[in-house]
C-alpha positions in Angstrom: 393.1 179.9 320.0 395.1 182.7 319.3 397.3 182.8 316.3 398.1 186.7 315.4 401.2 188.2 316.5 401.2 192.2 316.3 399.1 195.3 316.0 399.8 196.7 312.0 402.9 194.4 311.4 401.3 191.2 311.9 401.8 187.1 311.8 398.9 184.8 312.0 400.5 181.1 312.0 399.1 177.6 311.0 399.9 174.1 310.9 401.0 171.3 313.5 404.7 169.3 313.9 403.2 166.2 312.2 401.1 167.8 309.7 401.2 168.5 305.5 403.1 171.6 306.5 403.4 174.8 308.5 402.5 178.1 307.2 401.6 181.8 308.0 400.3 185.4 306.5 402.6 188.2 307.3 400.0 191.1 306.7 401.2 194.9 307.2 404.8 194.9 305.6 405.2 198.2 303.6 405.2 197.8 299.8 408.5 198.0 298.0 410.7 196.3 300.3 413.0 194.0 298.6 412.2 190.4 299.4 415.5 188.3 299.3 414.8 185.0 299.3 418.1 183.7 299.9 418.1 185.3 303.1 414.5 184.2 304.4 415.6 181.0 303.7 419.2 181.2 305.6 417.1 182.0 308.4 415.4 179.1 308.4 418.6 176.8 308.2 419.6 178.4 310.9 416.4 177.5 312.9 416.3 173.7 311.3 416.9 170.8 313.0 419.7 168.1 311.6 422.2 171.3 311.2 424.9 170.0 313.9 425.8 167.4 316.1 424.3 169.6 319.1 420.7 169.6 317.2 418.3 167.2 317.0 418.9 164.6 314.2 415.4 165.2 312.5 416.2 166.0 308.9 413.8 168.6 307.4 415.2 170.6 304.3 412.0 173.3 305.5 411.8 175.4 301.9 409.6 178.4 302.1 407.4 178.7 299.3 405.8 182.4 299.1 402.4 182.3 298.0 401.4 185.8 297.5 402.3 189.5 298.7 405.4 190.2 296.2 406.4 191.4 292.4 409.1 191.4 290.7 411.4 191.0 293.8 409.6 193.5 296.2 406.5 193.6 298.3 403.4 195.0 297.4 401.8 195.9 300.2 399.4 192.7 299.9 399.0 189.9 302.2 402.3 187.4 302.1 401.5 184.0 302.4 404.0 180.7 302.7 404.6 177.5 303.5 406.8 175.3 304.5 406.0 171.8 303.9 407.3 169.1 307.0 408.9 166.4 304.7 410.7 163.9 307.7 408.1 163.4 309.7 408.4 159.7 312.4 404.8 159.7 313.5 404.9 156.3 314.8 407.8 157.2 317.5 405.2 159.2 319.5 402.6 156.3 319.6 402.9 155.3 323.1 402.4 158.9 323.8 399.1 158.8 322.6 397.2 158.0 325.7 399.8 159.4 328.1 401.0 162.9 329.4 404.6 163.7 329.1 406.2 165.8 332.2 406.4 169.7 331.8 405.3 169.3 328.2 401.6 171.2 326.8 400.3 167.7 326.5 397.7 168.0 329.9 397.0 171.3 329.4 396.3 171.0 326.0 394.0 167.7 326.5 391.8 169.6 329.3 391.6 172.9 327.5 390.3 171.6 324.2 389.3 167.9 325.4 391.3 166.5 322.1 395.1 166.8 321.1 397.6 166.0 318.2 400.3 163.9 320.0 402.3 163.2 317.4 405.5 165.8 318.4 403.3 168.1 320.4 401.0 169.0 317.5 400.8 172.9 317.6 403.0 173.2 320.6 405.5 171.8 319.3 409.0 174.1 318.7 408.2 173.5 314.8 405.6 176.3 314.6 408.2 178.7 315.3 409.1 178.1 311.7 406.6 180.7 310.6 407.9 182.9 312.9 411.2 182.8 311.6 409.7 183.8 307.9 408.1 186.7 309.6 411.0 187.8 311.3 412.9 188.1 308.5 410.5 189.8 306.5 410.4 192.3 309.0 414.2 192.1 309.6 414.1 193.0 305.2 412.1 195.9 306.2 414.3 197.4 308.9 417.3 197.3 307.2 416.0 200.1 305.4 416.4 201.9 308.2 419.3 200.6 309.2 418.2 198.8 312.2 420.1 194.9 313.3 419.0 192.8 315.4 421.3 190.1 316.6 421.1 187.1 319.4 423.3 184.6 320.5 423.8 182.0 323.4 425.3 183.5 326.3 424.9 180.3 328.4 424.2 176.7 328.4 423.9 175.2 332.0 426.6 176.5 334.2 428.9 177.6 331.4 428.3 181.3 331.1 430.0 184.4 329.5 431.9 186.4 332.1 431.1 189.6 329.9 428.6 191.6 328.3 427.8 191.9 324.9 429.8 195.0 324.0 433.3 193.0 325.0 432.9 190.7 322.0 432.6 190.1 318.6 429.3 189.7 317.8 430.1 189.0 313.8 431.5 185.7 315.1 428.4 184.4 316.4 427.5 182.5 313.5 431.3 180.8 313.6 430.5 177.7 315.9 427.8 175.5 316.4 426.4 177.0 319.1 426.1 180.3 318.8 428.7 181.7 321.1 430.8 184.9 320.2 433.4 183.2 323.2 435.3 180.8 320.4 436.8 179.0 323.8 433.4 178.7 326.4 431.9 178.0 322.8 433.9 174.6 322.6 432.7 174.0 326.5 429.4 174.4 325.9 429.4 171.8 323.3 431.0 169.5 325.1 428.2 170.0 327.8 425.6 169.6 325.8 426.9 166.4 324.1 427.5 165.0 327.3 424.1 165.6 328.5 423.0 164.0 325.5 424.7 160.9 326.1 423.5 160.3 328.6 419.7 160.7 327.5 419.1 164.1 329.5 418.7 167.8 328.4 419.9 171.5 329.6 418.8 174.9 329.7 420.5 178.4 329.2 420.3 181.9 328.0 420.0 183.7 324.6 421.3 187.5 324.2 419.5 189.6 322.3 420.9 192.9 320.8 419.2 195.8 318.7 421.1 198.1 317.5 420.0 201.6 315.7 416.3 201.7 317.4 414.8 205.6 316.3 413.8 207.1 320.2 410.6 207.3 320.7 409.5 203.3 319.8 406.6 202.2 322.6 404.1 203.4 324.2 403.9 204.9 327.4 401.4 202.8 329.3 399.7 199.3 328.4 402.4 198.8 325.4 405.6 199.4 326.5 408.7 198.7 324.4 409.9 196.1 326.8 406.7 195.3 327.8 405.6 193.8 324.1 409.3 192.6 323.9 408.8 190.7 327.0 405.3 189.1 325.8 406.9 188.2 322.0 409.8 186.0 324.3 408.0 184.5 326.6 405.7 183.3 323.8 408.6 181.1 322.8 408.0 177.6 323.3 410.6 176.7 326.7 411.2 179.9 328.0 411.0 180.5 331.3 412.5 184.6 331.8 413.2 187.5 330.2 415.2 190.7 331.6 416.3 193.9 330.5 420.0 195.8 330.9 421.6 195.3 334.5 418.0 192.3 334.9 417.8 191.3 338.6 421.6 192.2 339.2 420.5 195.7 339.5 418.3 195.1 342.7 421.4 194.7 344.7 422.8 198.4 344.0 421.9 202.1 344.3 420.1 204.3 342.3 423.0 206.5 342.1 425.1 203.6 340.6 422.9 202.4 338.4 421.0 206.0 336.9 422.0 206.4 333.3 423.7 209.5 332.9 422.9 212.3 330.2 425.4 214.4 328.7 425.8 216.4 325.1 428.7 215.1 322.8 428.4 216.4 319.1 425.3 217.6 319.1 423.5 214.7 320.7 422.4 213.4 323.7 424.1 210.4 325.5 424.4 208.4 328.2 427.4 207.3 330.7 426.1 203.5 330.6 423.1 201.6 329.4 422.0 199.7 333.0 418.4 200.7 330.9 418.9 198.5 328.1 418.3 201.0 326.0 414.6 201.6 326.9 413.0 204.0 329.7 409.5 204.5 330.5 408.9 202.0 328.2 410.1 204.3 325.0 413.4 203.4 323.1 416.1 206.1 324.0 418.2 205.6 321.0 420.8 203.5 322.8 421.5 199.5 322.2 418.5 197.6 323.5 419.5 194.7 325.3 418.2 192.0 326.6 418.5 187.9 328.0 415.6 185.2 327.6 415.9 181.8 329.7 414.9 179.0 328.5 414.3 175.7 330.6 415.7 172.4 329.7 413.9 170.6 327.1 411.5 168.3 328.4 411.4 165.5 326.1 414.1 163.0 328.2 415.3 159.9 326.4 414.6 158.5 330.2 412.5 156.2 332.0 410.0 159.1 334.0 407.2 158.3 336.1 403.9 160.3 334.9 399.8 159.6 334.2 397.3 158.5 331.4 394.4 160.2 330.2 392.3 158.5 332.9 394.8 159.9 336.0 396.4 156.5 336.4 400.0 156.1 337.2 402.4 154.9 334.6 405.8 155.4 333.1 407.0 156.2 329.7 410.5 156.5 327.7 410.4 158.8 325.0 411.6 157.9 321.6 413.0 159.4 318.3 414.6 162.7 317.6 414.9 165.2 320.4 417.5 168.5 321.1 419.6 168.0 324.3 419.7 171.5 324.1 417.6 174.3 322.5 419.5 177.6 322.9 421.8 177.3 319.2 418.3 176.7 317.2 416.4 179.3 319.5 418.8 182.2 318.5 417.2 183.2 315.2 413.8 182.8 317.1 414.3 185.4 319.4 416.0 187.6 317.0 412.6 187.1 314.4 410.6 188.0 317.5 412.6 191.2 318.7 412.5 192.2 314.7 408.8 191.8 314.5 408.4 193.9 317.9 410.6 196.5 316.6 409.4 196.9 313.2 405.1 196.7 314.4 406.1 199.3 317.2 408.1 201.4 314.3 404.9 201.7 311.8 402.8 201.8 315.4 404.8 205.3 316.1 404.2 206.6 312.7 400.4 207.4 314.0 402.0 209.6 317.0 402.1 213.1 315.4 401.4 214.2 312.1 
């Protein structure tokens, strides 16, 4: 099994839902970056469950607790180790999963991979080891704000309830204002209500998450096997539930011209520019100094507090209802995911170009 994510900028993750606690090493970050703890930590209460009424009712405080890699405020260059311990954990409302597979969950795939599985919450599939990528992200998100780079997501749909505009038509400081993570204050208040009344009614729902970077040098990614959106694409759809990814004008763009959609250069005070960004902000898989943009689908959660017809371990039919604490909806708590992700991208393809030219 896998668990490293990046090339010089790395995250190697550990631990399971149920377990003591989840953890990773961040290994790569330059030395002397300031290491806020405050904000690691806000980025974590943004990822934890129990924060709203639209969240899952599970009640984790999940503290980071750096283990190494720092001094006196600022990194040293060293390995960073932490953990986060798992404090609420309900074991026993996933026993009569334990012989059982649960629809579109990791559960069968898991069991015939490694012929064993934790099924208490999923185990290591579960969405609670994307803690550690959250620490990583904003480690790395410490690091490029010392180039002034941002990285910002939020949900841009829920179900059918979808913004009508892009990204640059609103305020994206405001994303952080409601519960769900909507810049639109009014389709903001509709997409809670969606979501609680899927919830009543034991079901779940899917959407979209917007991701913006703003500030990316030119240059970032590689022309061939690592391409900007190429990595970008395999750090999203490494996201537990997601289901797409797609860059600038996505799969709307098939439907027009080339001389519609062609981003226009022209000079304007000394720099070069372009008349739109259908690119996203990336071409030939190198950054091109515009906004990168970008929107990641994720599929309904699959854990239904609903009668559903599936199999045991031995192939027999059965049925199951699942129990305990589950999100209706994952898209407000999967914002700060994709942004760590997209910062951890940016920041190992950053250090990555500094081997390009001397």
């Amino acid at each position: 099994m896998r668990n490293t994510f990046g090339n010089i900028f790395t995250l190697t993750t550990f631990g399971e839902s149920h377990g003591e606690a989840v953890g990773g090493v961040v290994d790569g970050l330059p030395a002397g970056i300031d290491i806020d703890i405050d904000f690691i930590q806000s980025e974590l209460d943004r990822r934890r469950p129990g924060q709203s009424s639209v969240t899952t009712s599970r009640n984790e405080a999940d503290r980071v607790e750096i283990l190494s890699g720092t001094f006196e405020g600022k990194s040293t260059g060293c390995p960073i180790g932490f953990i986060v311990r798992n404090t609420n954990q309900h074991s026993a409302d996933y026993d009569n999963m334990r012989d059982l597979f649960r629809p579109s969950h990791a559960d069968f795939t898991y069991y015939n991979k490694y012929g064993i599985r934790d099924y208490r919450g999923g185990g290591r599939s579960s969405a609670r080891i994307t803690i550690s990528r959250c620490v990583g992200g904003a480690l790395a998100k410490l690091a490029l704000k010392k180039i002034g780079v941002e990285v910002v997501a939020y949900t841009s749909q829920v179900g059918s309830i979808a913004l009508d505009n892009d990204y640059t038509r609103y305020d994206l400081t405001q994303v952080e204002s409601n519960i769900v993570r909507c810049p639109d204050a009014e389709k903001a208040k509709l997409m809670e209500s969606l979501i609680a009344e899927v919830k009543s009614c034991g079901d779940t729902i899917g959407g979209t998450v917007t991701c913006v970077i703003k500030n990316c040098p030119i240059g970032i990614g590689e022309p061939e096997f690592d391409k900007l959106n190429a990595m970008l694409g395999y750090a999203m759809l490494g996201i537990n539930a997601v289901k797409g990814i797609e860059f600038g004008s996505g799969f709307e763009g098939v439907t027009h011209r080339g001389s519609e959609m062609n981003d226009i250069f022209y000079p304007e005070d000394e720099k070069i520019k372009t008349r739109s960004n259908n690119s996203g902000g990336i071409q030939g898989g190198i950054s091109n100094g515009n906004d990168i943009f970008f929107r990641v689908a994720f599929k309904p959660v699959a854990t239904l507090l609903q009668k559903q017809e599936t199999i045991d371990k031995d192939g027999n039919p059965t049925t199951f209802k699942a129990s305990g604490r589950h999100d209706a909806c994952v898209l407000p708590r999967a914002v700060p995911i994709v942004e760590s992700m997209a910062a951890m991208v940016i920041l190992d393809q950053f250090l990555y170009n500094k081997t390009t030219k001397l």
